[in-house]
DOTI-816321 format. One record per residue: z, y, x of N, C-alpha, C in turn. Coordinates in pm, whole numbers, padded with zeros to 5 digits. Each point is the difference from the previous one (the first is absolute). Layout:
N
+--------+--------+--------+--------+--------+--------+--------+--------+--------+
|    nc3 |    nc2 |    nc1 |   cac3 |   cac2 |   cac1 |    cc3 |    cc2 |    cc1 |
+--------+--------+--------+--------+--------+--------+--------+--------+--------+
|      Z |      Y |      X |      Z |      Y |      X |      Z |      Y |      X |
...
+--------+--------+--------+--------+--------+--------+--------+--------+--------+
This chain:
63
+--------+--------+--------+--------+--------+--------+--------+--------+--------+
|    nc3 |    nc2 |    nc1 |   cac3 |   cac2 |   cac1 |    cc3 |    cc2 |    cc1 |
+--------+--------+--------+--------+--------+--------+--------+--------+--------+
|  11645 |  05721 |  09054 |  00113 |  00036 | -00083 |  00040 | -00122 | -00082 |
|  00138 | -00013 | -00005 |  00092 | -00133 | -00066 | -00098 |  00052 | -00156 |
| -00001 | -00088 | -00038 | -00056 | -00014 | -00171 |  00097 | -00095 | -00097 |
|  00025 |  00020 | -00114 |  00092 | -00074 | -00092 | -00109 | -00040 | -00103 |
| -00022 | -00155 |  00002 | -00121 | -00036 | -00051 |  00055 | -00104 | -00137 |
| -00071 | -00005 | -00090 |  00036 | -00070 | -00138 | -00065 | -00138 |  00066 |
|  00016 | -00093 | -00068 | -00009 | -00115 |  00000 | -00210 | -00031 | -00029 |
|  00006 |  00101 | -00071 | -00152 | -00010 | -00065 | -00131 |  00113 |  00069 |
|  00079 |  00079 |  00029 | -00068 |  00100 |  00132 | -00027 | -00080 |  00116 |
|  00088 | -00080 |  00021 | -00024 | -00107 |  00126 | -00088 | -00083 |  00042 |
|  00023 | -00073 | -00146 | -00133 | -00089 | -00027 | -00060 |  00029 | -00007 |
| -00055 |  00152 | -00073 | -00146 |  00030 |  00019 | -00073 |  00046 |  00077 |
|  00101 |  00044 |  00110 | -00059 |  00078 |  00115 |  00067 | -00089 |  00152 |
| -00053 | -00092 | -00044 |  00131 | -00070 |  00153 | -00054 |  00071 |  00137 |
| -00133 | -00014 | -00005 | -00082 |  00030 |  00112 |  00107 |  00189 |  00042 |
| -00041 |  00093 | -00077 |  00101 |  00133 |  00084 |  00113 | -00039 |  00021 |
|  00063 | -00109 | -00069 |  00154 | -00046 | -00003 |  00009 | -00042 |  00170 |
| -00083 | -00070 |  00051 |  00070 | -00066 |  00099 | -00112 |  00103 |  00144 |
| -00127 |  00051 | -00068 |  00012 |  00159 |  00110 |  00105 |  00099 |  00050 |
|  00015 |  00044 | -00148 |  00207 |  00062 | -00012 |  00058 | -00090 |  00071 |
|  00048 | -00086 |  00046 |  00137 | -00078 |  00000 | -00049 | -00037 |  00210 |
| -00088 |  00044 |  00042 | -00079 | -00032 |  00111 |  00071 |  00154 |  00087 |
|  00028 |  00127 | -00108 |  00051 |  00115 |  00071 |  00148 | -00001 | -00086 |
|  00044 | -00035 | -00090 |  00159 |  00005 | -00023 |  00044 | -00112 | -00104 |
|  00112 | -00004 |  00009 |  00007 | -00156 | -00156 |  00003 |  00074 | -00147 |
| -00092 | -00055 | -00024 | -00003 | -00023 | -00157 |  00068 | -00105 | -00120 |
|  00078 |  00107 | -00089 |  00060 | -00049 | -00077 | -00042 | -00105 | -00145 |
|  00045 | -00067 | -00006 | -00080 | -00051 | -00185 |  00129 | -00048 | -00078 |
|  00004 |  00107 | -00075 |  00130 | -00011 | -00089 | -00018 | -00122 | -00112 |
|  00107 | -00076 | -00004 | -00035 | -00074 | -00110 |  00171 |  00002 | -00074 |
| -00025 | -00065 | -00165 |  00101 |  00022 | -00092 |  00173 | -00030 |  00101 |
| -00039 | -00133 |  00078 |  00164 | -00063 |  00060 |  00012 |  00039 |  00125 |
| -00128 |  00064 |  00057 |  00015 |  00079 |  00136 | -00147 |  00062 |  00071 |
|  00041 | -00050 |  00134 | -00168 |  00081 |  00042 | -00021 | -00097 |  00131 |
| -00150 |  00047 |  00028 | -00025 | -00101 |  00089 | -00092 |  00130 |  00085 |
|  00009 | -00009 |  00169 |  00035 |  00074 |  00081 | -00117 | -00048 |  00056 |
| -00141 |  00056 |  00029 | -00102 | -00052 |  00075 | -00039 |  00080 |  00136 |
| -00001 | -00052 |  00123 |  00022 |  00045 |  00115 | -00081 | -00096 |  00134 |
| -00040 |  00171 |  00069 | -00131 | -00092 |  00116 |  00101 | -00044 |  00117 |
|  00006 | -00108 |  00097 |  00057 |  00017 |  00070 | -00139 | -00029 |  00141 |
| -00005 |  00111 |  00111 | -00109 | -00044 |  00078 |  00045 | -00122 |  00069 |
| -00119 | -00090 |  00069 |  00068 | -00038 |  00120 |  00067 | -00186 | -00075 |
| -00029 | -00044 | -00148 |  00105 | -00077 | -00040 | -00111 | -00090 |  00008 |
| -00134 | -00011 |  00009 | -00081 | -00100 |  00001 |  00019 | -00143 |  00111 |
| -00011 | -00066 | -00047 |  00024 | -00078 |  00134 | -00156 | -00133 | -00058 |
| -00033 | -00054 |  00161 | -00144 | -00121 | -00018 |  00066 | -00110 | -00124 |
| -00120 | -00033 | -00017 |  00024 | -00123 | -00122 |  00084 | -00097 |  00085 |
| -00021 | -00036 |  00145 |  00048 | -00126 |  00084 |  00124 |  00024 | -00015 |
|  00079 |  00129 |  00031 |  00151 |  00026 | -00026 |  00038 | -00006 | -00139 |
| -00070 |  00045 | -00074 |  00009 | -00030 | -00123 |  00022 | -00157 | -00058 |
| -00078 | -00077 | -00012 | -00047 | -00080 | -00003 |  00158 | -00134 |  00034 |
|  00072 | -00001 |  00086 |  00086 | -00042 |  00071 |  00131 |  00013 | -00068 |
| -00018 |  00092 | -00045 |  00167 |  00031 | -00057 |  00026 | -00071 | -00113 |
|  00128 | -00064 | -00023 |  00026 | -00070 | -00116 |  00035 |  00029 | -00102 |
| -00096 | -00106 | -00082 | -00051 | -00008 | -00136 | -00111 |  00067 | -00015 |
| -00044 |  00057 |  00070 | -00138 |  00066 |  00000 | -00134 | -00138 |  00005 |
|  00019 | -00069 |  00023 | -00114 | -00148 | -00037 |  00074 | -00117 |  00041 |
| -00051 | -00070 | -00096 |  00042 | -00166 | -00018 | -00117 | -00081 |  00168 |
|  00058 | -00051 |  00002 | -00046 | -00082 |  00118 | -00171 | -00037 | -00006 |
|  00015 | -00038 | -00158 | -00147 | -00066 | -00021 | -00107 |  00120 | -00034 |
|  00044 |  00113 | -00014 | -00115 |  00121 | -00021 | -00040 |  00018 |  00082 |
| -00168 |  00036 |  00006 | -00088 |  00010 |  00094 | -00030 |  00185 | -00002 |
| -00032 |  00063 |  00093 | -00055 |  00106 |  00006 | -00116 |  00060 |  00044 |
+--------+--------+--------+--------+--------+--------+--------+--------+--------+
């Protein structure tokens, strides 16, 4: 179930926050707006693809 979460409920409980947000998005209301936390399956991708895309590392970083 969608949840409408305070800013400080969030923080203290991130861990159910992002269990919740794994079966529907969870809300976190804040004073100038809200911020919308959401699982998407399937979005993982290897560090090597990762890794490649730009600005994601300077030439000289080692891994």
């Amino acid at each position: 179930m969608e949840k409408v979460w305070s800013r400080k409920e969030a923080e203290a409980d991130a861990a159910t926050l992002f269990d919740a947000a794994r079966m529907t998005p969870q809300t976190i209301q804040e004073n100038d707006g809200k911020l919308v936390v959401r699982f998407e399956p399937g979005a993982k991708i290897p560090v090597s693809e990762w890794a490649v895309l730009p600005g994601t590392l300077e030439d000289d970083d080692v891994l």
